[in-house]
C-alpha positions as CSV (number, residue, x, y, z in Angstrom):
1,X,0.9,35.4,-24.2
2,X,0.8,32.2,-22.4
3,X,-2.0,30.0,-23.8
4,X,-0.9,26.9,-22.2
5,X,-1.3,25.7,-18.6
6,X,2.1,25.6,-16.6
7,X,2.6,21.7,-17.2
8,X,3.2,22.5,-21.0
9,X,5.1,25.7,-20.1
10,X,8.5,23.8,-21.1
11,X,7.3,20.6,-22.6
12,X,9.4,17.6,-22.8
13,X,9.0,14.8,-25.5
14,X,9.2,11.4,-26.1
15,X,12.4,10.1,-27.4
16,X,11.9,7.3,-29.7
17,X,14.4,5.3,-31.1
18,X,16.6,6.7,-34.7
19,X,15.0,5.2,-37.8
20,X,17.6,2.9,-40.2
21,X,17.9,5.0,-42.8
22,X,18.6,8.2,-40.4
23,X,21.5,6.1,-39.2
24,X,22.2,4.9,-42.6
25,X,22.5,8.4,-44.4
26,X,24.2,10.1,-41.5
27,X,27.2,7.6,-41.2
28,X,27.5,6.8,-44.8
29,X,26.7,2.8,-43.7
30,X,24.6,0.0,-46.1
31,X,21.1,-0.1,-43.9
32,X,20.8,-4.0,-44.4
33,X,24.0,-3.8,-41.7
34,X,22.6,-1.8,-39.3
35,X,21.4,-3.5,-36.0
36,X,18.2,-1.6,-34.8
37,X,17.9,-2.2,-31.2
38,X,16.5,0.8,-29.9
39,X,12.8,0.8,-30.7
40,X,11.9,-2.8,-29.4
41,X,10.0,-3.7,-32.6
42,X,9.4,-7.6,-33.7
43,X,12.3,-9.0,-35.9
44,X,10.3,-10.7,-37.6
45,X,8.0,-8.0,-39.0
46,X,4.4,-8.2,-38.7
47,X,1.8,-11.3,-38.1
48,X,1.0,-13.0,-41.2
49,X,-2.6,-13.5,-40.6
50,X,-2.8,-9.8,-39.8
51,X,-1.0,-8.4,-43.0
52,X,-3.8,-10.6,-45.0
53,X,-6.7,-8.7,-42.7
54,X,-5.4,-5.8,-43.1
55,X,-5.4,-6.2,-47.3
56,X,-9.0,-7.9,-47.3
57,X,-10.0,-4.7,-45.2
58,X,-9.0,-2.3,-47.7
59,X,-12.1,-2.1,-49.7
60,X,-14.4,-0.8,-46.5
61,X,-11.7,1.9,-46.3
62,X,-14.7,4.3,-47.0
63,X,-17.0,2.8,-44.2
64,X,-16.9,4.6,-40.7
65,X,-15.8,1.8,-38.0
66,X,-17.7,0.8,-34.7
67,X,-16.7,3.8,-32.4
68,X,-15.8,1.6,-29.3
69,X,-14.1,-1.2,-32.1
70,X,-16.3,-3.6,-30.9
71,X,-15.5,-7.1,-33.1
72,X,-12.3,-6.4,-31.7
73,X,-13.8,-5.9,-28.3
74,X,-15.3,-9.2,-28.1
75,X,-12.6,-11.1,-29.8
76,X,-10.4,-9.5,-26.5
77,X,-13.2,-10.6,-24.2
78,X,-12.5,-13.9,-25.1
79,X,-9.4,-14.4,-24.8
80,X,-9.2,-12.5,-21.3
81,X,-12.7,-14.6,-20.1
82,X,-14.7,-11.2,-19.4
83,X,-17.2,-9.2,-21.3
84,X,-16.7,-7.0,-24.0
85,X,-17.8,-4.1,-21.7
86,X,-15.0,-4.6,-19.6
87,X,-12.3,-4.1,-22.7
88,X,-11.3,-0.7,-23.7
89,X,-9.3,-0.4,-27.2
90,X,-7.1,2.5,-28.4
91,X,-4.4,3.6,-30.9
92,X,-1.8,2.0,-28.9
93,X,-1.5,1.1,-25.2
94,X,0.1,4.6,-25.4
95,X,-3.6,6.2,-25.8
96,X,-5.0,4.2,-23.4
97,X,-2.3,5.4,-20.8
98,X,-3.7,9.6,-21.6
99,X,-7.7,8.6,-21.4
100,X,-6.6,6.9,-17.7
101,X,-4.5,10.1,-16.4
102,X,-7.6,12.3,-17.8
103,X,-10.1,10.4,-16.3
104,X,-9.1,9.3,-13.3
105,X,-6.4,11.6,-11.7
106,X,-7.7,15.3,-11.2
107,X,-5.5,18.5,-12.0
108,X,-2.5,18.4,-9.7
109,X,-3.6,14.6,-8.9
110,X,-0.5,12.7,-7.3
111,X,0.2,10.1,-10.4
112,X,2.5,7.5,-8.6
113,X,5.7,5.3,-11.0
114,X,8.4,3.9,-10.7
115,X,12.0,5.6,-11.4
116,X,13.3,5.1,-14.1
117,X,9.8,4.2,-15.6
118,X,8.1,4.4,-19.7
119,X,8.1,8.2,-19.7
120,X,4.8,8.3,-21.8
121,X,3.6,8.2,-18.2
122,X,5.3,11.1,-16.6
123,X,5.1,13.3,-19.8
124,X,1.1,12.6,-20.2
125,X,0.8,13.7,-16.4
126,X,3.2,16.8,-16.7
127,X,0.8,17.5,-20.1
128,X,-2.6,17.4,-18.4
129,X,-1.3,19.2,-15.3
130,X,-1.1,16.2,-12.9
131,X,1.8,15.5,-10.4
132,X,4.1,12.4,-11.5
133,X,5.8,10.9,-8.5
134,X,8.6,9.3,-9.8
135,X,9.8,6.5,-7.1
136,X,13.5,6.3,-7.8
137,X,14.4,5.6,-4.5
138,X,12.3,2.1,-4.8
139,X,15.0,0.9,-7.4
140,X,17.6,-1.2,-6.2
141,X,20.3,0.3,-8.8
142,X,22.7,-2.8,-8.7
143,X,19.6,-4.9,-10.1
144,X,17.5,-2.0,-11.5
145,X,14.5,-4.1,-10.0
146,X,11.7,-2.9,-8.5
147,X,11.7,-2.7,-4.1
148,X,7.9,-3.6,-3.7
149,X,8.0,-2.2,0.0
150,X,9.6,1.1,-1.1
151,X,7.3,1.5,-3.9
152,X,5.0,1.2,-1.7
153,X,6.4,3.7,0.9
154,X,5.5,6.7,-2.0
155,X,1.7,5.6,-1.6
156,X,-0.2,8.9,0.1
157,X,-3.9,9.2,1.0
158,X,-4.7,11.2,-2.5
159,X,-2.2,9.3,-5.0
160,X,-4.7,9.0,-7.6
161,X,-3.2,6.6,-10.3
162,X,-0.3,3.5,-9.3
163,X,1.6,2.6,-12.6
164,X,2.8,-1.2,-12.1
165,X,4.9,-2.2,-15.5
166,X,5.6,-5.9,-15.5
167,X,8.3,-6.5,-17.3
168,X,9.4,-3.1,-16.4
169,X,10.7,-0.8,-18.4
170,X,13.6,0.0,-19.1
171,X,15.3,-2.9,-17.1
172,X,12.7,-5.6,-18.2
173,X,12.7,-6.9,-14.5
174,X,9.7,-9.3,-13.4
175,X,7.3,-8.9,-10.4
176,X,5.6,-12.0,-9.4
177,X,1.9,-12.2,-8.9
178,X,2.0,-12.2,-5.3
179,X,4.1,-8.7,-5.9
180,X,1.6,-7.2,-8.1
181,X,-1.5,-8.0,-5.7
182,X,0.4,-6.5,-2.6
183,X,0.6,-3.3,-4.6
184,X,-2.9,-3.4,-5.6
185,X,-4.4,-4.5,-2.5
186,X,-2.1,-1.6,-0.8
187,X,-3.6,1.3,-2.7
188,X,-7.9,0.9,-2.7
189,X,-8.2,4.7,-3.0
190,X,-6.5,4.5,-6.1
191,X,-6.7,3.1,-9.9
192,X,-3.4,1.1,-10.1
193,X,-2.9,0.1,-13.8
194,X,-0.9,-2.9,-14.6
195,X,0.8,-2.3,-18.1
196,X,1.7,-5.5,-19.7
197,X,3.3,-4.4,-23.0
198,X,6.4,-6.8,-23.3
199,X,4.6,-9.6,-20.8
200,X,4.8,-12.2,-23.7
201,X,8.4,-12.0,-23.7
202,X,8.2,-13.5,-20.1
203,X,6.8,-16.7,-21.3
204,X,4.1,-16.5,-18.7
205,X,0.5,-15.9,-19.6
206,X,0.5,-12.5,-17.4
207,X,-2.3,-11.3,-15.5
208,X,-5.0,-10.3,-17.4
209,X,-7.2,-12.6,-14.6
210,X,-6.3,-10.0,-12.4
211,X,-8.9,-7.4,-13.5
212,X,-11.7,-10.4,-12.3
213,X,-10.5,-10.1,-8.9
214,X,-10.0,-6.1,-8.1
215,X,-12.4,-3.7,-8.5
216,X,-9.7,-0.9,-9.1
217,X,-7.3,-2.2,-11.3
218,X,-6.9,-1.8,-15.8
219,X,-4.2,-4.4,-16.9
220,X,-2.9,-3.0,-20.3
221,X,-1.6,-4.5,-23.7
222,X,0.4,-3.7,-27.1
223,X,-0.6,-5.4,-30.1
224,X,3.2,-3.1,-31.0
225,X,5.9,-6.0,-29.8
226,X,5.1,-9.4,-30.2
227,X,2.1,-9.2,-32.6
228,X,4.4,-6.8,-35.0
229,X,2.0,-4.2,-35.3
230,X,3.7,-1.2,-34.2
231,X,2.4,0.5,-37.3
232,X,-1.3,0.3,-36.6
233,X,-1.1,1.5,-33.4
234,X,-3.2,-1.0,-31.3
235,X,-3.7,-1.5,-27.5
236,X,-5.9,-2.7,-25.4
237,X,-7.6,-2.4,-21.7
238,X,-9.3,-4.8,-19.7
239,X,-10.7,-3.5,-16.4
240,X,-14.5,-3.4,-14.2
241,X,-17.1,-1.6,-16.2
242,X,-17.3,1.6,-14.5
243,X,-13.6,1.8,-15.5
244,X,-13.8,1.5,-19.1
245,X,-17.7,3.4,-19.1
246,X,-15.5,6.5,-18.0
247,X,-12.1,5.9,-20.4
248,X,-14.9,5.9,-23.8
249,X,-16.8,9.1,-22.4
250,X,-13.1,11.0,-22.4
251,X,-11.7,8.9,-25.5
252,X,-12.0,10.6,-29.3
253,X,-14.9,8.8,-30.5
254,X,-13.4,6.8,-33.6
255,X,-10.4,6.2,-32.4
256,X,-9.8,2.9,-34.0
257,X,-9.9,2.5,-38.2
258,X,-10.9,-0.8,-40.1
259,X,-7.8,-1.8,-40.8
260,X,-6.5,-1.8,-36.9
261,X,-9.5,-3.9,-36.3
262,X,-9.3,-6.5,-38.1
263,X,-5.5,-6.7,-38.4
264,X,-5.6,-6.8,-34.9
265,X,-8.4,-9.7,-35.0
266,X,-6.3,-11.8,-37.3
267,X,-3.2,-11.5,-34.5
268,X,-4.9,-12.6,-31.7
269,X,-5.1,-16.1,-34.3
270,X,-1.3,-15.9,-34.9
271,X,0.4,-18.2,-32.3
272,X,2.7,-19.7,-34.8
273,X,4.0,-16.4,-35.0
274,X,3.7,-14.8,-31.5
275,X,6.1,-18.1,-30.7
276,X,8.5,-18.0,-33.3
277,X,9.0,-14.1,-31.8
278,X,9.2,-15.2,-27.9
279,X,10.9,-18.6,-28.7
280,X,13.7,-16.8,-30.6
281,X,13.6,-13.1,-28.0
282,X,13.9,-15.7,-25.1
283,X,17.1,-17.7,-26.9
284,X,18.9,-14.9,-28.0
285,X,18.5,-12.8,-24.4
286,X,20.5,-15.6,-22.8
287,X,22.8,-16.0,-25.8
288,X,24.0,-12.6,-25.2
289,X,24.1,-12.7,-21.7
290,X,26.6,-15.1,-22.2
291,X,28.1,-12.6,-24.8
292,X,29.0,-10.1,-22.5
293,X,30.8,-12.3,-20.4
294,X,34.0,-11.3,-23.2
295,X,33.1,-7.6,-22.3
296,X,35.0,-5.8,-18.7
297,X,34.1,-2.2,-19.6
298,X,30.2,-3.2,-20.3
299,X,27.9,-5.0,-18.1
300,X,24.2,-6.6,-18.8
301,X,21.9,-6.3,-15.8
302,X,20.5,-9.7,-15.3
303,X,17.0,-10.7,-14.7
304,X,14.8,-8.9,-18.0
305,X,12.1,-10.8,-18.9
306,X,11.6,-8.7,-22.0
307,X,13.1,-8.4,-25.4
308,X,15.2,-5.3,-24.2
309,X,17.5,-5.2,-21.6
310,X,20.1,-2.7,-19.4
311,X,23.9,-2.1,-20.2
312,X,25.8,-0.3,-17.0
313,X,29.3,1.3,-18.2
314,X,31.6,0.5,-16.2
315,X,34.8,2.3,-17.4
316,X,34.6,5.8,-15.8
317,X,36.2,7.3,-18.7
318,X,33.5,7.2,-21.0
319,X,29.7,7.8,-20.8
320,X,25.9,6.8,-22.2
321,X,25.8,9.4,-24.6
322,X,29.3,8.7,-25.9
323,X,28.9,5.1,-26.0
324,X,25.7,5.5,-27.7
325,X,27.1,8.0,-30.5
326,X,29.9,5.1,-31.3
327,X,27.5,2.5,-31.7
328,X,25.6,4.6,-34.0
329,X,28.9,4.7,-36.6
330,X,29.5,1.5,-36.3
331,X,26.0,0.5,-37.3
332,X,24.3,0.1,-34.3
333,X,21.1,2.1,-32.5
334,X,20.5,2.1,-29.0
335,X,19.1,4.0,-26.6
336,X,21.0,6.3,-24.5
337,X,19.6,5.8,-21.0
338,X,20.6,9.4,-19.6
339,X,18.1,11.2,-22.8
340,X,15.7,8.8,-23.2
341,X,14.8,7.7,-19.3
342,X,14.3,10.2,-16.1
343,X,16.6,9.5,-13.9
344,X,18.3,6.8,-15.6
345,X,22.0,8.6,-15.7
346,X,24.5,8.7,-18.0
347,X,25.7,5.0,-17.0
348,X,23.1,2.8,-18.6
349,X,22.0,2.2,-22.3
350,X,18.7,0.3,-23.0
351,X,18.9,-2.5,-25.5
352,X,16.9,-4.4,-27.6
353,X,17.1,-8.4,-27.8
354,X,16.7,-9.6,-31.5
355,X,18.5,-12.1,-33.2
356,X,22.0,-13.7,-32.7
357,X,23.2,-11.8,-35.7
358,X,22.5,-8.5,-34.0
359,X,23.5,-9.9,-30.9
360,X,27.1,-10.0,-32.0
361,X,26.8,-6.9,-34.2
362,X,26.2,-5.0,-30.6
363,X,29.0,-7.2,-28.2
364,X,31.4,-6.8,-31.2
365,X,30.9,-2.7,-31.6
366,X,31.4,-2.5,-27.7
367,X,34.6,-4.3,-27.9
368,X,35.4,-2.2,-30.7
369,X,35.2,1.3,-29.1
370,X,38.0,3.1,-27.9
């Protein structure tokens, strides 16, 4: 008996990157020598300040928490100069993403991305019975950066929802501003939604402002990457009223916990530590781009501005999912582009940026493989 609607007929799930001590028992290896660099996670472990709200939190564990997580509302209305009606918070930016396809794209709604894209967004469309349109055509593959004007060539009448990622994922490419408004201003029948998740590793402020100017557009942040906070599962939403009215009418109604708030208060504080993580992402991404230069069977597509980036294979005799297994026994976890991104083939691995020492760790098992 089929219970499900057609979209969940065959699901298809995320695939997040292996745990250390996975890696560590399969291969027999010490886990202090494995180089994680498939799950974009902050090498430097969580904000300080946040650790000590989270532990002075504990004692109101059996208190229920404001249902729209409103201290943590207002201390995001600050910082993006708007109201605190105009934020919407959830357990993780991934959360955020399911309210949006709920609320605002119908069943069978056309739900525009790019290709390859965060497949969070395809796979919540697919499992609400909307209609991802996956632009691969608008990705220059030589660059894997985004063709504005063939993105913008998939736009129809009833596309319902634009994704716009910025840095993109998986290639970590940048659009400017002036990029980002042409897609906006291009699709007025639509909620386009601007997800920011790695912007701090651009060392730009973003474009939070953004949501002040359009009517129709939710700009989107992680407190996962550069805060360190992967754990608590906090994101955030800044968009017009009516927007984010609609997103806490479709959202579970404590959806955020004491210790997500205030840990997540605390980090918005923690710019010692949000720049010790950029400064160092930001040095090591060009230390290994000069790394690679020692590699000719590997390539590093140039241009991320976030703290992952994309390897091409360029020796026809191997493949992702081969490269990626011989990383693993040599201590070193990856993602294999072909499994873990739609329509990213087997010729591409995604790859974290971390420090030096895993820098070489990575360039070193590459040179190593047979």
């Amino acid at each position: 008996m089929q219970f499900a609607h057609a979209g969940l007929a065959s699901p298809e799930y995320y695939v997040p990157g292996l745990p250390v001590d996975h890696v560590a028992a399969r291969y027999g290896l010490d886990p202090a020598e494995i180089a994680k660099l498939g799950s974009a996670e902050n090498p430097f472990g969580p904000s300080p300040k946040a650790r000590e709200a989270v532990a002075a939190a504990l004692d109101r564990l059996h208190l229920y928490p404001s249902w729209t997580a409103e201290p943590l509302r207002e201390a995001i209305a600050e910082l993006a100069e708007c109201e605190p009606a105009e934020v919407i918070c959830g357990a993780g930016e991934t959360e955020i993403i399911s309210l949006i396809i709920r609320a605002f794209a119908p069943e069978g709604g056309r739900i525009l991305m790019p290709g390859p894209c965060f497949p969070i967004y395809h796979l919540f469309a697919e499992g609400e019975g909307r209609l991802p349109v996956l632009a691969q055509a608008a990705t220059d593959r030589s660059t894997m950066a985004l063709d504005v004007d063939g993105y913008l060539d998939h736009l129809t009448e009833d596309t319902r929802i634009v994704f716009v990622t910025n840095p993109n994922s998986p290639s970590g490419t940048w659009l400017t501003e002036g990029d980002v408004r042409r897609i906006v201003e291009a699709a007025p029948q639509a909620l386009v939604v601007l997800d920011e998740a790695y912007v701090h590793y651009s060392d730009t402020p973003g474009h939070l402002h953004l949501a002040r100017d359009y009517e129709h557009l939710a700009v989107l942040r992680t407190f996962s990457k550069a805060f360190g906070l992967a754990g608590l599962r906090i994101g955030f939403g800044v968009a017009a009223r009516p927007i984010v009215d609609a997103l806490l009418a479709v959202k579970t109604t404590w959806n955020l916990g004491q210790l997500q708030i205030d840990g997540a208060i605390a980090a918005l504080g923690d710019d010692e530590h949000v720049r010790r993580t950029v400064d160092t992402i930001v040095a090591s991404r060009a230390y290994v781009q000069d790394r690679f230069e020692d590699l000719d069977r590997f390539r590093m597509v140039p241009g991320s501005r976030s703290n992952f980036f994309l390897v091409e294979i360029l020796d026809p005799d191997t493949d992702s999912t081969r490269v990626f297994d011989g990383l693993l026994e040599r201590g070193v976890i990856v993602k294999d582009g072909s499994v873990s991104f739609r329509g990213l083939d087997d010729r591409f691995l995604r790859v974290d940026v971390n420090v030096k020492e895993h820098m070489d760790r990575l360039v070193s098992a590459l040179a190593d493989l047979p």
